[in-house]
C-alpha positions as CSV (number, residue, x, y, z in Angstrom):
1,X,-7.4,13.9,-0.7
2,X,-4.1,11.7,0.1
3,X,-3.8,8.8,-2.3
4,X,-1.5,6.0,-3.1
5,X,-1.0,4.3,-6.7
6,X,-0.4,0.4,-6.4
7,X,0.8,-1.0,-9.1
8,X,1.6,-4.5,-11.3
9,X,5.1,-3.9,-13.3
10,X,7.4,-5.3,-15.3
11,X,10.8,-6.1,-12.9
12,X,12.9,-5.3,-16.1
13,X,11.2,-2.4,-17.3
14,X,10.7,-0.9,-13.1
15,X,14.7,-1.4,-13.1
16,X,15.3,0.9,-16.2
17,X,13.4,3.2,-14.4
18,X,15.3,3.2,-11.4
19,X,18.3,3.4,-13.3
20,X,17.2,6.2,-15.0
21,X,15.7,8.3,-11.8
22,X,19.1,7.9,-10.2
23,X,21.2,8.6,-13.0
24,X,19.1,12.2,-13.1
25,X,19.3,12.7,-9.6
26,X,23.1,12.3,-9.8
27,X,23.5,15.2,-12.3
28,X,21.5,17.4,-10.2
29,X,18.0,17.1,-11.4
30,X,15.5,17.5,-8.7
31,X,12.7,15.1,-8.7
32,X,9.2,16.0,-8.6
33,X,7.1,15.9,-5.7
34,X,5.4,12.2,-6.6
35,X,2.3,10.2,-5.4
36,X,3.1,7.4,-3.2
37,X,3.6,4.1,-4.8
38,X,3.5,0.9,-4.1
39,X,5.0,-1.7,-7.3
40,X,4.2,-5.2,-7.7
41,X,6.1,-7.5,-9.7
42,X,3.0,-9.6,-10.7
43,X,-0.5,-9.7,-10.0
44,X,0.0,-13.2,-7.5
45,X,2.3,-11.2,-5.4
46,X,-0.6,-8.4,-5.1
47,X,-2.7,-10.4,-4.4
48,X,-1.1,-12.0,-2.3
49,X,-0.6,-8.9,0.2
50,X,-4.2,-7.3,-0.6
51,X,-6.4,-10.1,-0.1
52,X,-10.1,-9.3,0.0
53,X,-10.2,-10.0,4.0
54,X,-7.0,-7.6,4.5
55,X,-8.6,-4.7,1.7
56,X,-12.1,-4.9,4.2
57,X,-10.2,-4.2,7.0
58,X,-8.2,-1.9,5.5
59,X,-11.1,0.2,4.1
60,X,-12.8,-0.7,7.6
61,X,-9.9,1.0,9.8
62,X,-9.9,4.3,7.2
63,X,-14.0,4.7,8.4
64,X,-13.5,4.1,11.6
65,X,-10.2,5.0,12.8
66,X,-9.3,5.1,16.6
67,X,-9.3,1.1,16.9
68,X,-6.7,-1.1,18.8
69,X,-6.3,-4.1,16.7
70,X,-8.5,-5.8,19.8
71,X,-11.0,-3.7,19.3
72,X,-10.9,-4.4,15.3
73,X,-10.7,-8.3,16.1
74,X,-14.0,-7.9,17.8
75,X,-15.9,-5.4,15.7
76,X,-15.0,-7.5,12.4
77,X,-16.1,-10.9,14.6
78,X,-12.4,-12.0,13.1
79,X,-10.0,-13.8,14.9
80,X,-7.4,-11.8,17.0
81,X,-4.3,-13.8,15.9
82,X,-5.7,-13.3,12.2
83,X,-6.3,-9.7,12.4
84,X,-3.6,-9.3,14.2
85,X,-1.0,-10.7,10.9
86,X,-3.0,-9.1,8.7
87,X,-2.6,-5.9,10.3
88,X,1.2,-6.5,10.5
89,X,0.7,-7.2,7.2
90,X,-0.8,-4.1,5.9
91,X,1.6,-1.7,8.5
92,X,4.7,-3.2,6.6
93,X,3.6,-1.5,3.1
94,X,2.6,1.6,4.7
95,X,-1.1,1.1,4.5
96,X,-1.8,1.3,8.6
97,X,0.0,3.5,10.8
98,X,0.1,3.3,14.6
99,X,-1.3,6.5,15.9
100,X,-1.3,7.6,19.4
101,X,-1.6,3.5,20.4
102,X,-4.6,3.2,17.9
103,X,-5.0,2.1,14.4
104,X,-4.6,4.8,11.3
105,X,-5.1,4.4,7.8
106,X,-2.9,7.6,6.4
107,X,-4.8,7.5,2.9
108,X,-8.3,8.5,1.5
109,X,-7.8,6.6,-1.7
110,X,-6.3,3.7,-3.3
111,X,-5.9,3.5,-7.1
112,X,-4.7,0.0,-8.3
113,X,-3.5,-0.1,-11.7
114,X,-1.8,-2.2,-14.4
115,X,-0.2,-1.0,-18.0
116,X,-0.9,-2.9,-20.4
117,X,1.2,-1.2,-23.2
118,X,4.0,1.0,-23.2
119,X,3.5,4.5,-23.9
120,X,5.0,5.0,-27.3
């Protein structure tokens, strides 16, 4: 099963992170083989991109994959133009890919997440 992690971070504390990763990967280290991420820097900005229309298509396209963005328009009873952005929307974080002219959801599972305390 192929599954992404979103989640809501802390800029500073994402940054340390990154500062870290590249500092090992300069002395050699390898990295890991890692689920795909997607990081948020607050939960407006999430939500802001996953709205509950876009995360029905979404889930709508990965159970019925093969759709043109037409088709999609129709079968939701959505407006084209609005289906259409949302679409761009969700393509521009990965979460739809264009296969063979139709649409493609490339993951079978979403796991959104937040920390609420730092591992000690």
């Amino acid at each position: 099963m192929k599954r992404i992690e979103i989640e809501v971070v802390n800029p500073k504390q994402e940054q340390a992170h990154l500062l870290n990763w590249a500092s090992n990967l300069d002395k050699g280290h390898k990295g890991k083989a890692a689920t795909p991420k997607l990081r948020f820097a607050s939960y407006k900005v999430l939500h802001s991109m996953l709205t509950e229309k876009r995360m029905a298509l979404l889930e709508y396209v990965a159970n019925n994959q093969g759709l043109s963005i037409r088709q999609l328009a129709i079968e939701l009873e959505r407006d084209y133009k609005n289906v259409y952005d949302d679409v761009q929307r969700l393509m521009s974080i990965g979460l739809i890919e264009v296969q063979n002219a139709t649409l493609y959801v490339p993951y079978d599972e979403i796991d959104i997440r937040k920390t609420l305390r730092a591992s000690v």
